[in-house]
C-alpha positions as CSV (number, residue, x, y, z in Angstrom):
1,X,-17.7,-8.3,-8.1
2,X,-15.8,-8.5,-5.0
3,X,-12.3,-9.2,-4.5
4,X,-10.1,-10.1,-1.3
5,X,-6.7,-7.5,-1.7
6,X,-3.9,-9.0,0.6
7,X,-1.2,-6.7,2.0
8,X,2.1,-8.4,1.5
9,X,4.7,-6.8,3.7
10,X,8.5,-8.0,2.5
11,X,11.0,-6.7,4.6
12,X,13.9,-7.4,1.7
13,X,12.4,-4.9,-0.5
14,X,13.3,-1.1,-0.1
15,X,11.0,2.0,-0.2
16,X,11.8,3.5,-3.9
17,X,8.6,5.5,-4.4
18,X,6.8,7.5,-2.4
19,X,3.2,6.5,-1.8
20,X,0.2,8.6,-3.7
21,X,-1.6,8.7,-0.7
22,X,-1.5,8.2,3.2
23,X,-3.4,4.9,4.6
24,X,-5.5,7.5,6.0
25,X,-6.5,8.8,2.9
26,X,-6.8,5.7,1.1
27,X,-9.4,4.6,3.6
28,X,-11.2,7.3,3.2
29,X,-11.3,7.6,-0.1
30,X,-11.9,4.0,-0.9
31,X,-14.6,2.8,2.3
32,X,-16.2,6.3,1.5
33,X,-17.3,5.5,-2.2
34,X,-18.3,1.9,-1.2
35,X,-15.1,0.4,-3.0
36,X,-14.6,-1.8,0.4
37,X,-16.7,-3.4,2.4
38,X,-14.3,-4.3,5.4
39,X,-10.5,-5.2,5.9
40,X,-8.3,-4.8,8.8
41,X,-4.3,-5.5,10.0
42,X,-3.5,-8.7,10.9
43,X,-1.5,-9.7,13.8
44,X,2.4,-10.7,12.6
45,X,3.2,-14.4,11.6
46,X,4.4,-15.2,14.8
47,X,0.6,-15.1,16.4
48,X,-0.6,-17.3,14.0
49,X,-1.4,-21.0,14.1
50,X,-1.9,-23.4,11.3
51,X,-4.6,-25.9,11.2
52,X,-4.2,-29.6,9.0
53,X,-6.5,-32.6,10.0
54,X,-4.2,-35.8,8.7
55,X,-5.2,-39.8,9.6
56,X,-8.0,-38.3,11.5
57,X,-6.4,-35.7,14.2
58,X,-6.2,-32.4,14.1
59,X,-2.8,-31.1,13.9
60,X,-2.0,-27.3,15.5
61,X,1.1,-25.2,14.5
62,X,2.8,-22.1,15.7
63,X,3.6,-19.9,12.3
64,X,2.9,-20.1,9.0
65,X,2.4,-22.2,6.5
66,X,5.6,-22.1,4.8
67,X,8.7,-20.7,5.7
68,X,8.9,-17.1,4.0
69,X,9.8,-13.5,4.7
70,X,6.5,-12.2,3.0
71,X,3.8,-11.9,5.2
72,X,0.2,-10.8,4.9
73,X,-0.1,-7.8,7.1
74,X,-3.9,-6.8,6.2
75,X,-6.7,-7.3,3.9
76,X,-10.1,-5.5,2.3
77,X,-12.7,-6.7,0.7
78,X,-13.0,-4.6,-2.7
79,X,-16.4,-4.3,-4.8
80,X,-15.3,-3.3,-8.2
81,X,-17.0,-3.5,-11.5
82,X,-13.9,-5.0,-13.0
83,X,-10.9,-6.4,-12.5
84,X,-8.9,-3.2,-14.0
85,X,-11.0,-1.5,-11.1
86,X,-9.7,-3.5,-8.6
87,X,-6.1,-2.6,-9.9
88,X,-6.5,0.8,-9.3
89,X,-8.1,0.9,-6.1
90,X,-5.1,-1.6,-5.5
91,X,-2.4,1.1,-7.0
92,X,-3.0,3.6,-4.8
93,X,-2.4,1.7,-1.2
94,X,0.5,2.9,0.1
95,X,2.1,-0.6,0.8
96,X,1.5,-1.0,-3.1
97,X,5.0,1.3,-3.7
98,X,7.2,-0.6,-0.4
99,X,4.9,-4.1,-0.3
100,X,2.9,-6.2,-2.8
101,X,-0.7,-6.0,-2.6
102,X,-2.3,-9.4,-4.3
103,X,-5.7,-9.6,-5.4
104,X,-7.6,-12.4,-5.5
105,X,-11.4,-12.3,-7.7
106,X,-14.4,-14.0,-5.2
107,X,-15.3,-17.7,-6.4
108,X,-18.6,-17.9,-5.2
109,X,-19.4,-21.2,-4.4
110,X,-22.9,-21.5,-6.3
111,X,-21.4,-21.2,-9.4
């Protein structure tokens, strides 16, 4: 099954663990076994725009969505049998100990 994993960065919370694993390592470990298919960094909130269509026109932002100081920094795309899979691929990313990594199951759209 596959799942989207966000990277939250917060800036509010503090480093009180020290990661398992470098990114590096992480990577490696979890692309080398087939466990992601493809992720990357995102540019910061500030690059972004926001797309609505309202009353027929398109309306553009600058930013994001809502006002917050999360941010989604990166993302994969896991393949895991299971959700408790998914957890412990998640468990080990580094920003998992001094961010919040969300996961989110794929909702295929035939179904």
């Amino acid at each position: 099954m596959k799942y989207l994993m966000l990277v939250v960065v917060d800036p509010s919370l503090e480093d009180t663990e020290e990661a398992p694993i470098t990114i590096e390592q992480w990577v490696d470990e979890t692309y080398g076994a087939g466990k992601a298919t493809d992720g990357d960094r995102l540019r910061p909130p500030a690059d972004a725009k926001t797309v609505r269509r309202r009353g027929g026109k398109v309306l553009v932002t600058d930013g994001p969505f809502a006002e917050t100081h999360e941010w989604i920094a990166g993302y994969d795309i896991l393949e895991a049998d299971s959700l408790d899979e998914a957890v412990e691929i998640a468990s080990r990313h580094p920003m998992a100990t001094s961010g919040i990594i969300e996961l989110r199951p794929a909702w295929p759209l035939d179904l």
